[in-house]
C-alpha positions in Angstrom: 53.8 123.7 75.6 52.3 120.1 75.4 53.4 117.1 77.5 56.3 115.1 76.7 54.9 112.1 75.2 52.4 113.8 72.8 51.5 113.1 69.6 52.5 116.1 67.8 52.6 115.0 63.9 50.7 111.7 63.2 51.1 109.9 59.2 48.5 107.8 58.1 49.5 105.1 55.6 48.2 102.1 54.3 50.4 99.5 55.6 53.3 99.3 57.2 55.7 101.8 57.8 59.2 100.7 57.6 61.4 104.2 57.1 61.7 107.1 59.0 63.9 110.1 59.0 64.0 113.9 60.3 65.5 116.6 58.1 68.8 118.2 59.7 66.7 121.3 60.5 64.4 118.8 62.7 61.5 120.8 60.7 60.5 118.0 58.2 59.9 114.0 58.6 59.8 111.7 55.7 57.9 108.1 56.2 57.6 105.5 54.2 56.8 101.5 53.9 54.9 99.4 52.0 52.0 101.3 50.3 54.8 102.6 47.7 54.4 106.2 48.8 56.5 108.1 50.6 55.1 111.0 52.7 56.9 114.4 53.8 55.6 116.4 56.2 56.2 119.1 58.4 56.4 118.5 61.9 54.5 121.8 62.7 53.9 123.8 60.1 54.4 123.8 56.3 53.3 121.7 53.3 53.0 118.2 52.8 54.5 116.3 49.7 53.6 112.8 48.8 56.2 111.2 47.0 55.2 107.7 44.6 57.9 105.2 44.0 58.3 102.0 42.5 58.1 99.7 45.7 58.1 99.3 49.0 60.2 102.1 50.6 63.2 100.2 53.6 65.2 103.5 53.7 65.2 107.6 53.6 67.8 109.7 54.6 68.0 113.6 54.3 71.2 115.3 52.6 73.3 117.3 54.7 71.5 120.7 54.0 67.9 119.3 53.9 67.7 120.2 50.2 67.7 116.4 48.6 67.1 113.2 50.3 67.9 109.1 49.1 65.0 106.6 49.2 65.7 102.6 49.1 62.5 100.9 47.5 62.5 97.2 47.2 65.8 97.3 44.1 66.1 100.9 43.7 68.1 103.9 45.3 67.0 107.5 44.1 68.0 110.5 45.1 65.2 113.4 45.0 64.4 116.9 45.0 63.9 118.0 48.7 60.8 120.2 47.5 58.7 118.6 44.7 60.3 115.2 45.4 61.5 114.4 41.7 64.3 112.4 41.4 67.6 113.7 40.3 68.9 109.9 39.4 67.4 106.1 39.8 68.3 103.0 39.8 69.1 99.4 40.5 71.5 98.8 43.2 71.9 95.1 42.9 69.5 93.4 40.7 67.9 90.6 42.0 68.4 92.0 45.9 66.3 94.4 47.7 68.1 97.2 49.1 67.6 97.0 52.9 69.4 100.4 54.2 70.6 103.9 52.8 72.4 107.1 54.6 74.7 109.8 53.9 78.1 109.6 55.3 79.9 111.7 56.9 82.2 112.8 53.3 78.3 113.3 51.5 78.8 110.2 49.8 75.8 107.8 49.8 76.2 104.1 51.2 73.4 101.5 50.4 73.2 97.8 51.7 71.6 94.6 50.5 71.6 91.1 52.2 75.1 90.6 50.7 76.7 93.9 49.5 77.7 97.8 51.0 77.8 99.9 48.5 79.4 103.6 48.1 77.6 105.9 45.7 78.3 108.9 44.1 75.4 111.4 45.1 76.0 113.8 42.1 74.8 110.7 39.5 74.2 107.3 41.6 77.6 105.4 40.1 79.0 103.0 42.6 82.3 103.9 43.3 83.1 101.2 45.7 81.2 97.8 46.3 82.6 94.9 49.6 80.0 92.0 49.3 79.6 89.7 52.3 79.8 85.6 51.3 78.4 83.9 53.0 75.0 85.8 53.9 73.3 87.7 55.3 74.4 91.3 56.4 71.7 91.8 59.7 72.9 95.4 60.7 75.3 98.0 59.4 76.6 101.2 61.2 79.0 103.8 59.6 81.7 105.3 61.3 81.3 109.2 61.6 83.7 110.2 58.7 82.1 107.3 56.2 85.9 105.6 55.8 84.5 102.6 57.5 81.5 100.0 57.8 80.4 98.0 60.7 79.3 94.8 59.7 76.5 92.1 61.7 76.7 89.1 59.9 74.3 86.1 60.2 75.5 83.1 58.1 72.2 81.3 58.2 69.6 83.6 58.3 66.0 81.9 60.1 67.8 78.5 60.5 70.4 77.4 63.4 72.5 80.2 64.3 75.6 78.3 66.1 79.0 79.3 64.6 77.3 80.9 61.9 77.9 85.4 62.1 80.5 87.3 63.1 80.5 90.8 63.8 83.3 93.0 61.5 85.1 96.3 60.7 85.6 97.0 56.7 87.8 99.7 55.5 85.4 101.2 52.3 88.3 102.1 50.2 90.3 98.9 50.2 87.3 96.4 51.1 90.0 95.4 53.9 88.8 93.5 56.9 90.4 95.7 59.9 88.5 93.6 62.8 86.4 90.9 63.4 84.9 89.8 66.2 83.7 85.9 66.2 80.9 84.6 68.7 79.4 81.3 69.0 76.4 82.6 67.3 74.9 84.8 64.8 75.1 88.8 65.3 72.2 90.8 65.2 73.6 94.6 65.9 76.3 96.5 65.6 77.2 100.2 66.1 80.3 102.3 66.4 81.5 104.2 69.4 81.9 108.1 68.2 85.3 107.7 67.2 85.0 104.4 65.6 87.7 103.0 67.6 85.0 100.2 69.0 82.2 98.2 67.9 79.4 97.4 70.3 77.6 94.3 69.2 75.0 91.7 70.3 74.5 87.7 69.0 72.0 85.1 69.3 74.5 83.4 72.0 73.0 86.2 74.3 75.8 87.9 74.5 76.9 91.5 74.1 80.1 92.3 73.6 82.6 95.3 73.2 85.6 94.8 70.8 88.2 97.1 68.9 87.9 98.2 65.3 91.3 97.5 64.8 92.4 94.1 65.0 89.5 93.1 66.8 90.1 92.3 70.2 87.5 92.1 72.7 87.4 94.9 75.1 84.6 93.2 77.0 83.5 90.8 78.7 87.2 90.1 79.9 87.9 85.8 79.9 86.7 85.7 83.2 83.8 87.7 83.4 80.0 86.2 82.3 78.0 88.1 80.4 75.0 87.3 82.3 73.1 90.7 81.9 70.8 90.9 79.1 68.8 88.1 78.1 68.3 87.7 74.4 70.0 91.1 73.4 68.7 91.9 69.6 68.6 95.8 69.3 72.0 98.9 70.6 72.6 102.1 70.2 76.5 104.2 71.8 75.6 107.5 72.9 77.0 110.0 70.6 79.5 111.1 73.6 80.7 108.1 73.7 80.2 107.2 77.5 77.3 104.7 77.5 75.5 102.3 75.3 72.3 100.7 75.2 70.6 97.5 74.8 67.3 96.1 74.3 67.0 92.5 75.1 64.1 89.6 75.0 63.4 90.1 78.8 61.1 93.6 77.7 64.1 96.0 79.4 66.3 98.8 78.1 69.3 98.7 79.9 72.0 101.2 79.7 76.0 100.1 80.0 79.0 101.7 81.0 81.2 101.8 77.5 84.0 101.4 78.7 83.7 98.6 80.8 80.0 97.1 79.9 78.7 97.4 83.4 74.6 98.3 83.8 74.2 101.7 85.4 70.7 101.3 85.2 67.6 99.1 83.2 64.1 100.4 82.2 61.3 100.2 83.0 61.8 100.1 86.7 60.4 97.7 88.8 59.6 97.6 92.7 61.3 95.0 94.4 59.1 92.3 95.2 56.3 93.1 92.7 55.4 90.5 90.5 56.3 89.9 87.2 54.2 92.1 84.8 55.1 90.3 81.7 57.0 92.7 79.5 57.1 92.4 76.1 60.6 91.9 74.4 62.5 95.2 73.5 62.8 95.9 69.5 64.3 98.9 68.8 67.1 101.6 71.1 68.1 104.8 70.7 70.1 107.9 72.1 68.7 111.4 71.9 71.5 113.4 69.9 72.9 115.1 73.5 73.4 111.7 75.1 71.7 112.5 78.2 68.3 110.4 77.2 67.4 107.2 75.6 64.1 105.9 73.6 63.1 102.5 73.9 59.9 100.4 72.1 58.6 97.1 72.7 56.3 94.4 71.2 54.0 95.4 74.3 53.4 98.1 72.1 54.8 101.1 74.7 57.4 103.9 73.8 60.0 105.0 76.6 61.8 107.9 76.9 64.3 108.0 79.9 67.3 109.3 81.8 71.1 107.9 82.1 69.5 107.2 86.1 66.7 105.2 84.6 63.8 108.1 85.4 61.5 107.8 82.7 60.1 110.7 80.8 57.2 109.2 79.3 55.7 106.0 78.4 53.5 106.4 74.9 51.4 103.6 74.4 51.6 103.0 70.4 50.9 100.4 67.8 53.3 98.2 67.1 56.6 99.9 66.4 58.4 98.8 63.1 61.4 102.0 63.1 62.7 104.4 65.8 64.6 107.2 65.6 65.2 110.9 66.9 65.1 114.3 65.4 68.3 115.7 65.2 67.7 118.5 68.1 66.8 116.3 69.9 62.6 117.3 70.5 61.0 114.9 68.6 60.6 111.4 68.3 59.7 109.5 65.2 58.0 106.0 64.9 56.7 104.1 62.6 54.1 101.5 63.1 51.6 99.5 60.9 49.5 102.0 59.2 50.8 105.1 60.4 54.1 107.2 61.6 54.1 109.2 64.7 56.1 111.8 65.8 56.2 112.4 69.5 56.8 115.5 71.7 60.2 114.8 73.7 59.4 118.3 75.7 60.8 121.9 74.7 63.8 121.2 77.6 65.2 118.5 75.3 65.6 120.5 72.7 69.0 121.4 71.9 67.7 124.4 70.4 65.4 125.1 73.2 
């Protein structure tokens, strides 16, 4: 049994890697970025496929039984054969835009986002069946709710320029394109996701705030008025725990802090530091994540270290690694994939954390 923290699958590429995902089995991962190939492996044993497409890959996702999975490269969406990779359709999403995101949702249909459009696509032959565009620019983040009815939407009106008044964060009903909630801040939002029953959207903006609000309608569950939101500097990266209890947050000031859902308030921040030590210079958080049982959380940072941790703040491991680009966990919960410049890893969360262990 090796050590949590281990690098138990490492993908060499050439360039960087910009798309990760597990298969539902947790036996596979699929990387890909900008050396136009993507790469399947097995995390422990099996065969590798390599997998050329036309452009840079930004997206994977694997089908519901393992057996097909989507790939977003620079224009294009194709879905492809789980085993020899060939595609079963291709094509231009938006010509003109590069697609930034794909995923299954929750009803197997396909969703795939641009800078300015969500589109709904029909996995049996790639037709859009539904289409919201975003106007002004530029979608930042999207989440989808559990049963793929709904989108959550970070908008940042001026993308790279001054941020005040310019993003909002908001709830889109897929069928209708209706806008069921929207949530306003004085600047640009960077993150969204929904809470397990899509009721709320936890969100973060460039005014340094992050803020709870409902789906519906849009009201702010918190802050309240009175509160300040004085906990997180720079918030840019979130995840909700799939049970719905806690959330977590990533902000500028290089900690991970995980929130109360239900009323924002920090039950504890990583990495931990002893009171009175000096400041060691911690390098902003990038990228959150909850393990699929809720009761860890992954965190990277442009210091170029990994953390995996408990709801008290204990950590697990910290993995030094190159520069981390994507972040995500296997769905039983063992494994840990990242991709950096010139490679993807996949590290050892520990047998215990298996939900099959």
């Amino acid at each position: 049994m090796s050590e949590p923290g281990t690098v138990a699958r490492s993908v060499e590429h050439q360039g960087s890697v910009q798309a990760i995902a597990f298969s539902p089995d947790s036996t596979r991962f699929a990387s890909g970025g900008s050396d136009n190939t993507l790469r399947v492996r097995p995390v422990l044993i099996g065969e590798d496929l390599d997998v050329p497409v036309g452009g840079s890959v930004t997206g994977i996702a694997f089908g519901p039984d393992g057996g097909t999975f989507v790939v977003a490269d620079f224009e294009q969406v194709s879905l492809r054969d789980g085993a020899d990779g060939s595609a079963t359709w291709q094509g231009p999403l938006d010509p003109g835009n590069s697609v930034n995101a794909v995923r299954f949702a929750g009803d197997g249909q396909i969703i795939a986002t641009t800078d300015v459009l969500v589109a709904v696509l029909d996995p049996a032959t790639g037709a859009i069946t539904r289409r919201v565009t975003v106007d002004p620019p530029l979608i930042a983040d999207v989440d989808v709710s559990g049963d793929g009815t709904r989108v959550a939407l970070a908008v940042d009106h001026r993308h790279g320029g001054n941020h005040q008044f310019t993003g909002d964060a908001r709830v889109v009903e897929l069928a209708t394109g209706e806008v069921l909630g929207k949530l306003t801040p004085d600047d640009a939002v960077h993150a969204v996701a929904f809470s397990p029953d899509a009721d709320t959207v936890l969100c973060c903006a460039a005014d340094d705030t992050t803020r709870m609000f409902e789906s519906v309608g849009g009201g702010q569950v918190w802050p309240l008025p009175e509160e300040t939101d004085e906990q997180i500097t720079a918030p840019n990266c979130l995840a909700y725990d799939p049970k719905g209890r806690w959330t977590v947050v990533g902000g500028a000031d290089g900690f991970a802090r995980v929130l109360d859902a239900a009323t924002g308030v920090e039950k504890c921040r990583v990495p931990k530091l002893q009171p009175g030590a000096p400041d060691p210079g911690l390098g902003a958080v990038t990228h959150v994540a909850f393990s699929p049982n809720g009761k860890l959380a992954a965190s990277a940072s442009i210091d170029n270290v990994v953390r995996l941790f408990g709801l008290t703040g204990q950590e697990l491991y910290a993995a030094p690694t190159d520069e981390v680009l994507t972040l995500e966990f296997s769905p039983d919960g063992r494994w840990l994939g990242v991709g950096c410049f010139a490679r993807a890893l996949v590290l050892d969360n520990g047998e215990s954390n298996s939900t099959q262990g």
